[in-house]
PASEBA-1860 file (N, C-alpha, C; in nm, 3 decimals):
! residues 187
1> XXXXXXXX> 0.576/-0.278/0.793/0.503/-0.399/0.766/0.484/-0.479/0.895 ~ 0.569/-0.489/0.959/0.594/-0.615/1.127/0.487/-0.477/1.201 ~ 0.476/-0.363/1.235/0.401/-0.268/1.263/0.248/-0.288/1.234 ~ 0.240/-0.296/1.097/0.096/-0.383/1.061/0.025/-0.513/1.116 ~ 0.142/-0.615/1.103/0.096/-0.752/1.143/0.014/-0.750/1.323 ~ 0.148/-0.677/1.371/0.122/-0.635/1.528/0.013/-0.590/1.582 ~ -0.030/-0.447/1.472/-0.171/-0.388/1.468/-0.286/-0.508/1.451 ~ -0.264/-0.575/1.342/-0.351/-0.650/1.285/-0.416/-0.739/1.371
9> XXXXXXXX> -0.315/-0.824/1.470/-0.307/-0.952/1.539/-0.351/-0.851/1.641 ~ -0.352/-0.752/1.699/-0.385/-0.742/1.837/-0.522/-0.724/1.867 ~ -0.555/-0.603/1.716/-0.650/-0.586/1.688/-0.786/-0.703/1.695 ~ -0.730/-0.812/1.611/-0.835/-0.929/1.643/-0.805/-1.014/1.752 ~ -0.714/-0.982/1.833/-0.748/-1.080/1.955/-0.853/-0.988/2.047 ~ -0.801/-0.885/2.042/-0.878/-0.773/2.123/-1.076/-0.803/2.092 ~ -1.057/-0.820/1.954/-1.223/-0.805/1.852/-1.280/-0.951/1.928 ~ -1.171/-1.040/1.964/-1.224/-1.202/1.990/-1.286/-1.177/2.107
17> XXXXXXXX> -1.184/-1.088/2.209/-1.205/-1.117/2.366/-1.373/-1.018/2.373 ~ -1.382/-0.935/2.263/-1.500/-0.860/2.280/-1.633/-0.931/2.273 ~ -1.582/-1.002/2.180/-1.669/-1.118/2.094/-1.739/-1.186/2.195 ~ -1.650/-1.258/2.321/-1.655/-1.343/2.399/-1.738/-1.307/2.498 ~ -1.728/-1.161/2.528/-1.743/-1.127/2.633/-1.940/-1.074/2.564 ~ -1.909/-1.077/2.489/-2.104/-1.001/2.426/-2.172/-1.180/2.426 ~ -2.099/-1.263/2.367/-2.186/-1.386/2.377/-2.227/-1.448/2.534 ~ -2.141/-1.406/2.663/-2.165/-1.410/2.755/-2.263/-1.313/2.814
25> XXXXXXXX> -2.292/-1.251/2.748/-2.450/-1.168/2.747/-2.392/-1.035/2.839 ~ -2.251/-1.007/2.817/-2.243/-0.851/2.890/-2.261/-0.761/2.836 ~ -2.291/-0.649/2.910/-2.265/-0.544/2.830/-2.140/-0.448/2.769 ~ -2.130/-0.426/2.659/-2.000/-0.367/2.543/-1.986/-0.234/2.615 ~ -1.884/-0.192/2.621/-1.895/-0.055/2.689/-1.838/0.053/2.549 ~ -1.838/0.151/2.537/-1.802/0.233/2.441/-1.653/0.189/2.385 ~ -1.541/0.156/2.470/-1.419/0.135/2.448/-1.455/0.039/2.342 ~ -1.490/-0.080/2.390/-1.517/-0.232/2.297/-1.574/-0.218/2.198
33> XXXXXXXX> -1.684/-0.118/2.177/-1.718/-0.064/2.024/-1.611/-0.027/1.978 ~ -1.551/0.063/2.030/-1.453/0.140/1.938/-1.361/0.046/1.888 ~ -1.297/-0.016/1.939/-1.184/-0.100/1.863/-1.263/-0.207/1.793 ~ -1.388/-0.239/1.846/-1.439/-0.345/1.753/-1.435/-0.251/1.591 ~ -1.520/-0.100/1.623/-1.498/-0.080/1.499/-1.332/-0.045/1.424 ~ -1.228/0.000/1.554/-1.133/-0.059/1.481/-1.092/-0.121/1.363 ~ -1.129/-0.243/1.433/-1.087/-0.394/1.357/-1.148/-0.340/1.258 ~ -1.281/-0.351/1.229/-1.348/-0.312/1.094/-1.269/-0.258/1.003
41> XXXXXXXX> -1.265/-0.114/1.063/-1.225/-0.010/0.964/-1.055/-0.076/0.900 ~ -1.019/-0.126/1.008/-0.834/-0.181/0.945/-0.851/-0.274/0.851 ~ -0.924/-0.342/0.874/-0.984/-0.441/0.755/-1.023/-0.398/0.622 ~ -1.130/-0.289/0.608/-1.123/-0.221/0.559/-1.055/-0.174/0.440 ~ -0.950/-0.087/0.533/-0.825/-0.039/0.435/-0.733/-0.167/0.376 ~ -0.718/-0.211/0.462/-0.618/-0.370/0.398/-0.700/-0.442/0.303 ~ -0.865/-0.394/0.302/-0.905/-0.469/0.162/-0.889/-0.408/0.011 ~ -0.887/-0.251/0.080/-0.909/-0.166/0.006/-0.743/-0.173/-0.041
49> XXXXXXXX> -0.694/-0.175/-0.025/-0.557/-0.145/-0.041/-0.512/-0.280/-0.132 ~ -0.553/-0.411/-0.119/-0.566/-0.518/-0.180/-0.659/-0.502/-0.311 ~ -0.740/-0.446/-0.295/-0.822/-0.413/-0.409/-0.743/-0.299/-0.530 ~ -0.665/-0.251/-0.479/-0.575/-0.105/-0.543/-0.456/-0.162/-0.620 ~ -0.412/-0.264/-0.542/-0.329/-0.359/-0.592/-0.347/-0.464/-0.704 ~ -0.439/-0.503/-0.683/-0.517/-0.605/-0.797/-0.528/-0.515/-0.924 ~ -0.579/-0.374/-0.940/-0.701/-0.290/-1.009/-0.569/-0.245/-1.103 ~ -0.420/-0.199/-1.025/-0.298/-0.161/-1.079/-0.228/-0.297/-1.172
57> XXXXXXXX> -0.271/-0.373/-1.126/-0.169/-0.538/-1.186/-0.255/-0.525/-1.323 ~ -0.399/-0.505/-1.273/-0.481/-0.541/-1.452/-0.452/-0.420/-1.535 ~ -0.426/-0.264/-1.440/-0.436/-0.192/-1.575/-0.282/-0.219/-1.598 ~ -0.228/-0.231/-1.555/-0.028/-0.248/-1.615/-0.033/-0.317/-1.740 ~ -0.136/-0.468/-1.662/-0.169/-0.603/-1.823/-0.187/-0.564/-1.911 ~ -0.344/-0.470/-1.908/-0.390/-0.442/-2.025/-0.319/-0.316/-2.125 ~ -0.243/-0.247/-1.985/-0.159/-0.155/-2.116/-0.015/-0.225/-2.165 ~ 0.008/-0.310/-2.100/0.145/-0.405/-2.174/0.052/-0.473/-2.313
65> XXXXXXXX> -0.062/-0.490/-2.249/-0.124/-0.599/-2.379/-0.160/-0.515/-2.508 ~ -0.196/-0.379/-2.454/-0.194/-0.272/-2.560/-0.092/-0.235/-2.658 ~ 0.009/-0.230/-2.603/0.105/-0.186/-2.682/0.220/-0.311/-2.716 ~ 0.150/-0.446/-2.710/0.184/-0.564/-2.795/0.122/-0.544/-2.846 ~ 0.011/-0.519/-2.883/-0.096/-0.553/-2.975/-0.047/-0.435/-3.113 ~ -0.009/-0.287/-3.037/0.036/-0.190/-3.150/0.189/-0.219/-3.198 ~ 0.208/-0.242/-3.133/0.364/-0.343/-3.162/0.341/-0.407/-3.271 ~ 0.263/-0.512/-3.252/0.257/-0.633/-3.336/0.171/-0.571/-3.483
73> XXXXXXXX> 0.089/-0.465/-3.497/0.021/-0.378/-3.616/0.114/-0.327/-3.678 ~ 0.187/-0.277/-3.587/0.319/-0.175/-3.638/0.404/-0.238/-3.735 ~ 0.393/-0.367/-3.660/0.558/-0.463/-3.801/0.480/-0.520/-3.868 ~ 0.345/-0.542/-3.886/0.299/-0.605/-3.990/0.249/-0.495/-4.081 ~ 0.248/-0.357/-4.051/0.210/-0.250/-4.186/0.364/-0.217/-4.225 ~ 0.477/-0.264/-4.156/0.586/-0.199/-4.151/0.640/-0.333/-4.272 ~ 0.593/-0.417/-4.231/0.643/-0.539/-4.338/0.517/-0.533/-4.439 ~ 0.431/-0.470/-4.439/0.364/-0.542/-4.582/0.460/-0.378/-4.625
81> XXXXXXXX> 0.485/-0.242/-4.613/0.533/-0.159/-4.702/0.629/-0.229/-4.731 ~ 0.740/-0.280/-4.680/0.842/-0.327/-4.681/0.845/-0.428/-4.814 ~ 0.753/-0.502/-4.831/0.713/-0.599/-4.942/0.641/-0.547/-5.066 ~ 0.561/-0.411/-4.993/0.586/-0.357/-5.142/0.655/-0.272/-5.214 ~ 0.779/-0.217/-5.157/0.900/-0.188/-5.165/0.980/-0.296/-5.249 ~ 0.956/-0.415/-5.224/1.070/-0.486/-5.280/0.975/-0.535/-5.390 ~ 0.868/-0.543/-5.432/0.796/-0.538/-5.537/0.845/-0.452/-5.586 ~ 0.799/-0.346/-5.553/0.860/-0.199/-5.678/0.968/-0.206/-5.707
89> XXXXXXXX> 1.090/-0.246/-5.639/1.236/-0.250/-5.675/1.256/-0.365/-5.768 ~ 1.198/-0.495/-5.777/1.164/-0.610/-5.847/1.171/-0.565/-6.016 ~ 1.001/-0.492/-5.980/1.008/-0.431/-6.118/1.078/-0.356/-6.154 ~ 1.155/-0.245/-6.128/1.226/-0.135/-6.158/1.347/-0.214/-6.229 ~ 1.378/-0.315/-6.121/1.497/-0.396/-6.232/1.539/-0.491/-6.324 ~ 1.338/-0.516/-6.382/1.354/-0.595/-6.454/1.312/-0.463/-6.546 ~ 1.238/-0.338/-6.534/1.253/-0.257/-6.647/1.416/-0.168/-6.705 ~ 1.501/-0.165/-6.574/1.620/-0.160/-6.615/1.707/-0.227/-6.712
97> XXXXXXXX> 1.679/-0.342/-6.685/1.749/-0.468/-6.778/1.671/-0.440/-6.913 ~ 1.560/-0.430/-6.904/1.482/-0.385/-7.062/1.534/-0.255/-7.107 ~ 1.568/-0.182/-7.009/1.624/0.008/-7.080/1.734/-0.031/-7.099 ~ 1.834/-0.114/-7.060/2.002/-0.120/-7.135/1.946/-0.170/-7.242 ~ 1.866/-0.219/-7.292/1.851/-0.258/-7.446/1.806/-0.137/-7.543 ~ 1.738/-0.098/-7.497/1.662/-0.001/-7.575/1.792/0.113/-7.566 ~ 1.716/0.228/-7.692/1.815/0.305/-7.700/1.805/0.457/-7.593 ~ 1.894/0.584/-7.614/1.922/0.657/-7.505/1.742/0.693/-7.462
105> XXXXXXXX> 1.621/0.733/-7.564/1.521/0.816/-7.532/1.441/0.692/-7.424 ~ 1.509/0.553/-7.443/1.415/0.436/-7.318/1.440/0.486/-7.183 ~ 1.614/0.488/-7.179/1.676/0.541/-7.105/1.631/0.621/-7.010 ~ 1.614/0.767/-7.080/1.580/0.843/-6.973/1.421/0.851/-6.938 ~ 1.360/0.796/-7.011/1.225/0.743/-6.991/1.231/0.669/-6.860 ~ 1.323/0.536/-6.850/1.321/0.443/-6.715/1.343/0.556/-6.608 ~ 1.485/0.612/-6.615/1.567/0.745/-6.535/1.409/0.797/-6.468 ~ 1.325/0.878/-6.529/1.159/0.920/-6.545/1.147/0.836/-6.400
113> XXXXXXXX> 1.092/0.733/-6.451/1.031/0.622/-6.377/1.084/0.594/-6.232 ~ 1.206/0.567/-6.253/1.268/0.545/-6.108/1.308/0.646/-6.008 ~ 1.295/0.811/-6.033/1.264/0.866/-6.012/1.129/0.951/-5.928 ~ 0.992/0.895/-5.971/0.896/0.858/-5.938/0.882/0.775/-5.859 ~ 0.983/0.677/-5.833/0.954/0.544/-5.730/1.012/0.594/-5.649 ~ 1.096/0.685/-5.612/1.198/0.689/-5.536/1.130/0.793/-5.447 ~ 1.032/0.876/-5.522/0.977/0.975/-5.463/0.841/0.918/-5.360 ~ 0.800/0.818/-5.463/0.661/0.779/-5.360/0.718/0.695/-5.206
121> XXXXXXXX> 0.865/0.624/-5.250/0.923/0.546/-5.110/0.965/0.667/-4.999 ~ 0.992/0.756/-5.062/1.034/0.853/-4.942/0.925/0.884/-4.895 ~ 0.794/0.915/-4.993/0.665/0.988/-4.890/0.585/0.851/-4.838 ~ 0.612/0.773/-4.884/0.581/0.604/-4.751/0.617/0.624/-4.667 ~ 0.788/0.621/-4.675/0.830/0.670/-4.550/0.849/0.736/-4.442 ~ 0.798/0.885/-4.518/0.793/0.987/-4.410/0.643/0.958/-4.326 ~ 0.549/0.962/-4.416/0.411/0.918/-4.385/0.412/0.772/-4.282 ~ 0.498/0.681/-4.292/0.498/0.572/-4.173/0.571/0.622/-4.013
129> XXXXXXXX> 0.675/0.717/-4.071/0.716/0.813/-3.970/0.614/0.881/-3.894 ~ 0.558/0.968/-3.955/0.466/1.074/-3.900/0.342/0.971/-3.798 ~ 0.366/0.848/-3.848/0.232/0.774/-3.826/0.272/0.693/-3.684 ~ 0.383/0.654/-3.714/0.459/0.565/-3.572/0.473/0.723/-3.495 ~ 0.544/0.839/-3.501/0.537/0.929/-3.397/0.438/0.933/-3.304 ~ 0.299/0.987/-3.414/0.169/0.981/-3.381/0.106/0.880/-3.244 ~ 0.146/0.755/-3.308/0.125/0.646/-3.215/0.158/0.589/-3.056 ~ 0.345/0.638/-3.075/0.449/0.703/-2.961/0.356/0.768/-2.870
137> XXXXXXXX> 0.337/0.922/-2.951/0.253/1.051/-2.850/0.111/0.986/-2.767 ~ 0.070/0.890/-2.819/-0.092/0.815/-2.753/-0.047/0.784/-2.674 ~ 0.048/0.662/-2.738/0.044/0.584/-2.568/0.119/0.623/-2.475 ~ 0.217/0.720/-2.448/0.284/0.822/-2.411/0.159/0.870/-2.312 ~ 0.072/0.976/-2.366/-0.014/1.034/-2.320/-0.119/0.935/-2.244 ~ -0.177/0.839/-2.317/-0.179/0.752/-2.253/-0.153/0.673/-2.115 ~ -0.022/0.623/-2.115/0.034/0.593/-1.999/0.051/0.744/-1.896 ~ 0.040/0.818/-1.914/0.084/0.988/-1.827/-0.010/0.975/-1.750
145> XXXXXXXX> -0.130/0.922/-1.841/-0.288/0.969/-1.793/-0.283/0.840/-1.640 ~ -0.279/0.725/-1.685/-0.279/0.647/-1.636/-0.188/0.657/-1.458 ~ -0.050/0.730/-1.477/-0.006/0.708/-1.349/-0.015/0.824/-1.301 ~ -0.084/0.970/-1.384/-0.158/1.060/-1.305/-0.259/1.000/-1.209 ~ -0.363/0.900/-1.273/-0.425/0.909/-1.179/-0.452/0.796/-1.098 ~ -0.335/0.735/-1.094/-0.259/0.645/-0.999/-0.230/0.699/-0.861 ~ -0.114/0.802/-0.933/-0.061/0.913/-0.825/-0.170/0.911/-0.737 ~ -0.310/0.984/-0.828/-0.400/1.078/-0.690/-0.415/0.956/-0.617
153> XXXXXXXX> -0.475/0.835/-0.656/-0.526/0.738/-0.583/-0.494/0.694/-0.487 ~ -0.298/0.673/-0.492/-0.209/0.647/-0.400/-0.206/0.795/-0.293 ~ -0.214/0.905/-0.323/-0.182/1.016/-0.225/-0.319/1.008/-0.132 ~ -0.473/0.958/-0.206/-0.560/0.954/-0.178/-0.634/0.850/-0.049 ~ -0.573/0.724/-0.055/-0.537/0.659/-0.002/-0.448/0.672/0.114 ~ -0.322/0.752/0.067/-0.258/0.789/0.201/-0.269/0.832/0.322 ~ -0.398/0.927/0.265/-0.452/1.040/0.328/-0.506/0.975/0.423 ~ -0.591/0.840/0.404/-0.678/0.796/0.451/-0.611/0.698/0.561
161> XXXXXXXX> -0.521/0.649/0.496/-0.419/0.587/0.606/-0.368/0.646/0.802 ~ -0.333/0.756/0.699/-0.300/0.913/0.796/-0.400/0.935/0.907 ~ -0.498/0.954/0.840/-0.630/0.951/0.912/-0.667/0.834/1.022 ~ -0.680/0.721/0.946/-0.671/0.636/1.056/-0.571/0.597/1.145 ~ -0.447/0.623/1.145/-0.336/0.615/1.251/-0.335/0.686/1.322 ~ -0.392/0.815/1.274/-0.394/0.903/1.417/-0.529/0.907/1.498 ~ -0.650/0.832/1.434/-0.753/0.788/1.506/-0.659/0.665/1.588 ~ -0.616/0.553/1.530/-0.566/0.464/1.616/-0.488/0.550/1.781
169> XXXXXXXX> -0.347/0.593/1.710/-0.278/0.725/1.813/-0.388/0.748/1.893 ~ -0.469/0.783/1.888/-0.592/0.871/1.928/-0.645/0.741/2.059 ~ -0.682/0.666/2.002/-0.724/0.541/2.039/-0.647/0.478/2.142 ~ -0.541/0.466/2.102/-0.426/0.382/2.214/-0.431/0.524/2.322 ~ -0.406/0.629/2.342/-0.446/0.753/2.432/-0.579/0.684/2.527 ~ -0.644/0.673/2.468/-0.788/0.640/2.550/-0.768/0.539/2.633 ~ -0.716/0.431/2.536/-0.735/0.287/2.620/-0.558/0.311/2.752 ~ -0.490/0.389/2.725/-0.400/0.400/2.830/-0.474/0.498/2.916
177> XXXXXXXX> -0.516/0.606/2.900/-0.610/0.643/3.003/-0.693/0.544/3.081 ~ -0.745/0.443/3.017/-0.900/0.427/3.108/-0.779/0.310/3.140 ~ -0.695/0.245/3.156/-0.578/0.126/3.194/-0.566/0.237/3.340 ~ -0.508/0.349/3.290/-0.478/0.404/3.421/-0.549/0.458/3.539 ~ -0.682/0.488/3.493/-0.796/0.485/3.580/-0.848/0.375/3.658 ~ -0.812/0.257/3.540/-0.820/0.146/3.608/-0.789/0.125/3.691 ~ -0.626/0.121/3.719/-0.572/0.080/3.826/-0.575/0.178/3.904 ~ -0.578/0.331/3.978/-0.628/0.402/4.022/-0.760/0.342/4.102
185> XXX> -0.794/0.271/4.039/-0.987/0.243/4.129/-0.911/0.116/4.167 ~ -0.840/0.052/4.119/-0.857/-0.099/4.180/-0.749/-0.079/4.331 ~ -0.670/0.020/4.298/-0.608/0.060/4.419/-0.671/0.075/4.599
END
């Protein structure tokens, strides 16, 4: 990072003194392009790289906001079964209280009945199971997708980084050459 700033700051004093020297009506010699475009290109990436940063903060939001949002679906189908669960159990035991009255054939008639309830709560249940798994596997897949192609972006980016440091490397070579030619002639 202190590596960057260094780059950064030298870079535009260098871009100023170029600056200075073209409004004084000289002529730019190839070197002074080059780092002018330098500066550019570093700019550039530090916008671009600011831009990568921003683009990652919104998709993080919108998939946190996603899966509040299935969150928040989830306990409200999870509470209305839940309520009609305790409906059905409601009734079941006010028809219980009616089968201790009645005689044994009410009996196993209710027995019948609650039976039947017991069967449809389990396939609610499995069926809310199968359904929350389901949901898991999306955003799962989902999010995979997402820092797959994060990954490339970031390796993609790198690349490009790479690239320009060793143009820079490349660059600082030149300008210590023509420093040393320099002084060579001024000798």
């Amino acid at each position: 990072m202190a590596e960057e700033a260094v780059l950064s700051s030298v870079l535009s004093q260098v871009s100023k003194k170029i600056l200075e020297k073209l409004e004084k009506g000289k002529k730019l010699s190839t070197e002074d392009i080059l780092l002018l475009y330098l500066d550019l290109t570093y700019k550039s990436i530090r916008d671009t790289r600011q831009e990568l940063k921003e683009e990652i903060s919104n998709v993080k939001e919108e998939l946190r906001e996603e899966i509040s949002s299935t969150r928040k679906e989830l306990k409200e189908e999870v509470n209305s079964v839940k309520h009609e669960i305790k409906e059905d159990i409601r009734r079941l035991d006010t028809r219980i209280d009616e089968a201790n009255k009645r005689i044994d054939a009410a009996k196993n008639e209710l027995r019948g009945e609650i039976e039947k309830t017991s069967n449809r709560v389990d396939n609610v249940k499995n069926e809310l199971k199968e359904e929350m798994n389901s949901v898991k596997q999306e955003l799962e897949k989902s999010i995979n997708t997402v820092k797959q192609e994060l990954k490339e972006e970031i390796r993609r980016l790198d690349s490009r980084i790479d690239e320009t440091n060793k143009r820079i490397d490349k660059l600082y070579e030149i300008i210590a050459e023509w420093r040393k030619e320099m002084k060579e002639s001024l000798k």
